[in-house]
C-alpha positions as CSV (number, residue, x, y, z in Angstrom):
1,X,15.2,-12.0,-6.1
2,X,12.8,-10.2,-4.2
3,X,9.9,-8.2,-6.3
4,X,6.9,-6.2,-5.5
5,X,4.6,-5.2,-8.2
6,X,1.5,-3.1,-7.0
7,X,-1.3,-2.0,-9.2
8,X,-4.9,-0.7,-9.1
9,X,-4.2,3.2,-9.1
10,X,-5.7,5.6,-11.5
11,X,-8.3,8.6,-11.6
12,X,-11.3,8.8,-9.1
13,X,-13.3,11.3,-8.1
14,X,-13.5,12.6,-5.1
15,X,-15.5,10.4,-2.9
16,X,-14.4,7.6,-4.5
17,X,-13.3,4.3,-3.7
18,X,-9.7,2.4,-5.4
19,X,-8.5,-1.0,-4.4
20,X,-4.6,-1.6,-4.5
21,X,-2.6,-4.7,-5.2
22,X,1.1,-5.5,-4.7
23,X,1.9,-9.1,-5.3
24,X,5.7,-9.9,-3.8
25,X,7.7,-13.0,-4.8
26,X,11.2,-13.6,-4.1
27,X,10.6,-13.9,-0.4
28,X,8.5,-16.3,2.2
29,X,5.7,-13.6,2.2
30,X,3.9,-15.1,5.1
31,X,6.5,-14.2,7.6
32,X,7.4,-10.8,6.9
33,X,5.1,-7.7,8.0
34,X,4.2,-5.5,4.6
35,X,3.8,-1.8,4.7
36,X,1.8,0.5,2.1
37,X,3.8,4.0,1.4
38,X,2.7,7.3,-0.3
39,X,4.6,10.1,-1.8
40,X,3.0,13.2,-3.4
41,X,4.8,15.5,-5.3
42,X,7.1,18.0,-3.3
43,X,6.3,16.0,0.1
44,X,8.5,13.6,2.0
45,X,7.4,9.7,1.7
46,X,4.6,9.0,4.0
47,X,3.8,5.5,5.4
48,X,0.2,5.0,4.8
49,X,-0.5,1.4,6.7
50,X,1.2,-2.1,8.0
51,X,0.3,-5.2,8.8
52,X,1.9,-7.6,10.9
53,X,2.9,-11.0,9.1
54,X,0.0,-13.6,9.6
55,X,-2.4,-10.4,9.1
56,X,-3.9,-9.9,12.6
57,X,-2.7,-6.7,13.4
58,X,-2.6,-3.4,11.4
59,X,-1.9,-0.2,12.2
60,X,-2.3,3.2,9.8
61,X,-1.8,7.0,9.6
62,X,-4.0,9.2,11.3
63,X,-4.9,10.9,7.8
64,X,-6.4,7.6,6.5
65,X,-7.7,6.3,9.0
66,X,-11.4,5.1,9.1
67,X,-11.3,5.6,5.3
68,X,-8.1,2.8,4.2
69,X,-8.2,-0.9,5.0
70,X,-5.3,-2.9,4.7
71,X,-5.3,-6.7,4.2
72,X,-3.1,-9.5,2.8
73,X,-3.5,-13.1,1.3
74,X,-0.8,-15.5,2.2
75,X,-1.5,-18.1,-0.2
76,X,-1.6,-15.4,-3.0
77,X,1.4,-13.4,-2.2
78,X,-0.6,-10.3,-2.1
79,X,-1.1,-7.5,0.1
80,X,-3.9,-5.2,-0.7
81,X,-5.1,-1.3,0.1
82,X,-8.9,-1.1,0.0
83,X,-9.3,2.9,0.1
84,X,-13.1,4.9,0.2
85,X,-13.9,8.1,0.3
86,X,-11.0,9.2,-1.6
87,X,-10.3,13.1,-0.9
88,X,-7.9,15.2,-3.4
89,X,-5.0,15.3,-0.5
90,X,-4.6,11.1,-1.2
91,X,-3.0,11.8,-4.4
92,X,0.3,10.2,-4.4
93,X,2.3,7.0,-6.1
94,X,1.7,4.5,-3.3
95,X,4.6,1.7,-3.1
96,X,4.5,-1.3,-1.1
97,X,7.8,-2.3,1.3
98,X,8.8,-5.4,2.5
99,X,12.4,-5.6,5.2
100,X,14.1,-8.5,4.8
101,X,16.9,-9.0,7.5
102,X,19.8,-6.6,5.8
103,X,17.8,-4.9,3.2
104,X,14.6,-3.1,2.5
105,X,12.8,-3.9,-0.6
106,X,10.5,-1.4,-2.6
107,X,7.9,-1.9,-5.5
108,X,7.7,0.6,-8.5
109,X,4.1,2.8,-7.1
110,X,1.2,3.2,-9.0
111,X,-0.2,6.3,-9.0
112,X,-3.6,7.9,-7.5
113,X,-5.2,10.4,-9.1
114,X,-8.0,11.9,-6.6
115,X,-9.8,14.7,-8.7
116,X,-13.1,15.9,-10.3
């Protein structure tokens, strides 16, 4: 069965930098596009970054951009979210998604925790 598991989040200060994992199984990971989400508390879910399957092409929100770097490792299963200059407003529980013809597939979040 299909499973994401990110990790990585925790506390920073603003200013700070926070590198997140999600390792997927389940699925042939080098041929499906994987997208980063956040939700903060009383906001709707916001997607944060994608990148396209073989990892040449990514896109992200305006909010992060210049600041986030997404990237992925095909023979590791792993998609990561390299994030600097952390700023109070990036707190959240980021999740990784993955579609898979007929369903889309979540991971549990980790939480960030942007404060001094």
């Amino acid at each position: 069965q299909v499973q994401l598991v990110e990790s990585g989040g925790g506390l920073v200060q603003p200013g700070g930098s926070l590198r997140l994992s999600c390792v997927a199984s389940g699925f042939t990971f080098s041929i499906r596009a994987m997208t980063w989400y956040r939700q903060a508390p009383g906001k709707e879910r916001e997607l944060v970054a994608v990148i396209s399957a073989a990892g040449g092409s990514t896109n992200y929100a305006d909010s992060v951009k210049g600041r986030f770097t997404i990237s992925r490792d095909n023979v590791k299963n792993t998609v990561y979210l390299q994030m600097n200059s952390l700023k109070p407003e990036d707190t959240a529980v980021y999740s990784c998604n993955v579609v898979v013809p007929g369903r889309t597939y979540w991971g549990q979040g980790t939480q960030v925790t942007v404060s001094s």
